[in-house]
N, C-alpha and C positions, 0 to 999 in steps of 0.2 A: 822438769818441764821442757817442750820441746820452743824453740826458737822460731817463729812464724811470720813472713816477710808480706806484708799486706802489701798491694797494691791497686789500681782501679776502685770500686766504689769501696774493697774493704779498707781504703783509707780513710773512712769514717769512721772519727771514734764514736759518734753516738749510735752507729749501724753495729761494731765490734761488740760495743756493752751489751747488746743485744743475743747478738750469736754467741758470743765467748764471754756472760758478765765474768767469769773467775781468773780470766786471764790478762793482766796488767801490760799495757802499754811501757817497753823499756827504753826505745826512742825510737831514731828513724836514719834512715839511711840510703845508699845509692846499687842498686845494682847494673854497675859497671860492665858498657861490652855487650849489655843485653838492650832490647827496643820495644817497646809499649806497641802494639797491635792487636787485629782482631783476629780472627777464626771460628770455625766450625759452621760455618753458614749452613752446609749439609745437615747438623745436626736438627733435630726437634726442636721448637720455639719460634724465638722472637729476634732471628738475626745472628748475627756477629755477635759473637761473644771476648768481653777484655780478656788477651793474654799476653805475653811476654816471647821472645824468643831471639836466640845468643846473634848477636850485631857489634860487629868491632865498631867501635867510636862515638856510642850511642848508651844512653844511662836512663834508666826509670827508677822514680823516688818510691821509695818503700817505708812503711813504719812498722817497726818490729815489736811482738808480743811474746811473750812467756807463755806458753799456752797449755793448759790443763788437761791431760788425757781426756776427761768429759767434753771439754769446749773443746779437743778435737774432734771428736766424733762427730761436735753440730758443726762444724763448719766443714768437714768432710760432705753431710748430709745435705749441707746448703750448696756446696759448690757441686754438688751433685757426680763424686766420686765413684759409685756404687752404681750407677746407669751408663758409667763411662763419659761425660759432660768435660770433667777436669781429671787431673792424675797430678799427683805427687812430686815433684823432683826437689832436690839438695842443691842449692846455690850459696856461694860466696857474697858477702853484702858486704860495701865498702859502709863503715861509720868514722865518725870522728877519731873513735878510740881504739878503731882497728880494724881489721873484715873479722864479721864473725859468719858461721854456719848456720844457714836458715832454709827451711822448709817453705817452697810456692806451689800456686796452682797453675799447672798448665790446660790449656785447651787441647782434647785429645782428639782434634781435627787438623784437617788443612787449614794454614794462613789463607786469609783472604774475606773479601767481604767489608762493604761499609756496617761500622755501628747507628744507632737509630741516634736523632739530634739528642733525644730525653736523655741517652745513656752517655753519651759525652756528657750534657752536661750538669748529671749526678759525679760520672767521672773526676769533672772537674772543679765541682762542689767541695766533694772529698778530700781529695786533692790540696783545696785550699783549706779548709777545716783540720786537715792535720798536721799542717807548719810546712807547705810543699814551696820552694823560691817561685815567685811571682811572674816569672819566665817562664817555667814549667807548668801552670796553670792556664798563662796566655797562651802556651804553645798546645795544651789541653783542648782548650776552647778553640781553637781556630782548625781541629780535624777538620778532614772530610767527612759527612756524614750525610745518613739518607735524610728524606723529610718523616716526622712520623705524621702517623693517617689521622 
């Protein structure tokens, strides 16, 4: 099984049981050095989309899954790999018990661009439903963000 570092809404486990039921929750963890933003505003949709990108002094909470060749294929599908939306990369996760090697989705746009209020805050729903410290949720909640229509 491949190691999968959720972050933004996929830190919902009752959103995960959905994409990935076969794939188990192993815990959670800190990616170190990296910063929670948006991008692809250019892209097709509905705005800024959550991504990640490497920032010394700066940590986005992750929860990590085991994730089943099948339930990667749906969350490839979901994060919409194959139209070019997100893409793949290998990151280092600080946990408790060690860094382990874990697989995220990047936005395959330019940084920039406010998210919609709704999408903060599912964000930070999420966030808080999967054990994220309560700093981190208030610091969630309190983005910039547009108004939605």
């Amino acid at each position: 099984m491949a190691l999968y570092a959720a972050y933004g809404k996929n830190l919902d486990p009752a959103l995960m049981a959905l994409i990935a039921p076969h794939s188990p929750q192993r815990g959670t963890g800190w990616l170190v050095n990296w910063r929670l933003t948006f991008g692809g505003e250019e892209l097709p949709g509905d705005g800024a989309r959550t991504t990640v990108v490497e920032d010394p002094g700066h940590q986005v909470f992750v929860a990590l899954y085991d994730v089943t060749p099948a339930d990667e294929q749906e969350l490839d599908g979901w994060e919409g790999t194959a139209i070019g939306f997100y893409r793949k990369i290998r990151v280092r996760v600080a946990t408790m018990d060690g860094d382990e090697l874990a697989w995220i989705y990047v936005v395959d746009g330019y940084e920039g661009g406010l998210p919609s209020a709704r999408l903060i805050g599912h964000i930070a729903d999420a966030a808080e439903r999967a054990g994220a410290p309560d700093d981190y949720v208030k610091w969630l909640r309190e983005r910039p963000c547009r108004s939605d229509p």
